[in-house]
C-alpha positions in Angstrom: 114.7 93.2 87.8 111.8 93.2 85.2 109.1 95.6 85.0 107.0 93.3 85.4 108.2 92.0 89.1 108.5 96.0 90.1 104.8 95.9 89.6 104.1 93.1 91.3 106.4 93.8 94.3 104.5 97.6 94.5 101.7 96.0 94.3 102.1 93.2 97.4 103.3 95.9 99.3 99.8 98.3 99.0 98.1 95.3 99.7 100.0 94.3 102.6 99.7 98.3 103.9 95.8 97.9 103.3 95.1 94.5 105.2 97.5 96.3 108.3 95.3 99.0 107.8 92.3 96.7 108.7 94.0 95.8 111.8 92.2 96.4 114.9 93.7 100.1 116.6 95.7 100.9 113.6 95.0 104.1 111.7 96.2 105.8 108.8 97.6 108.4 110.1 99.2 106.6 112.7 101.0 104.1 110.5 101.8 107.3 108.5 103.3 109.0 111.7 105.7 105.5 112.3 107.0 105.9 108.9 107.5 109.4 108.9 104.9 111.0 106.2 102.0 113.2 106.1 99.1 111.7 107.6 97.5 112.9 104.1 99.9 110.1 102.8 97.4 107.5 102.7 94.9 109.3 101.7 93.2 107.4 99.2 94.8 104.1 99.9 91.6 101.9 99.5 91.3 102.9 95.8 92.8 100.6 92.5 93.9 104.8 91.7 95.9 105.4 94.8 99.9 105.8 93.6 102.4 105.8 96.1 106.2 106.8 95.4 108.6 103.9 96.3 110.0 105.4 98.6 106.6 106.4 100.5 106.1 102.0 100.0 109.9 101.4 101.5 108.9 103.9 104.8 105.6 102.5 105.0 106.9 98.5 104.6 109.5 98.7 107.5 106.2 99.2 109.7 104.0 96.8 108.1 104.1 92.9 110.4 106.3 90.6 108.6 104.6 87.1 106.7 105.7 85.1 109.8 103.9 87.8 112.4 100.6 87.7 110.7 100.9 83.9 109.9 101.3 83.6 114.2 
């Protein structure tokens, strides 16, 4: 996989955590609780500077509503 399409796969992934996070009753410290982390995880998530480990992304992604889900 190129560096490139690491970058763009982190990236659909923050985005996807912000529009959930825009989502009528969800908070960030709840999503952070489902996935495990420190509320203070997401601290910072609405800004271009906020930079999340992978593995903060892959905990926080298996909570996040699929394409089809939001699509529904």
């Amino acid at each position: 996989m190129s560096d490139s399409t690491i970058k763009q796969a982190r990236a659909a992934v923050m985005e996807r955590v912000r529009a959930h996070l825009q989502t009528a009753g969800v908070t960030k410290k709840g999503l952070a609780e489902l996935a495990s982390l420190h509320p203070n995880t997401l601290q910072g998530v609405e800004d271009d500077g906020w930079n999340p480990t992978d593995a903060t992304l892959i905990a926080l992604e298996a909570h996040l509503p699929s394409a089809q889900q939001v699509a529904a």
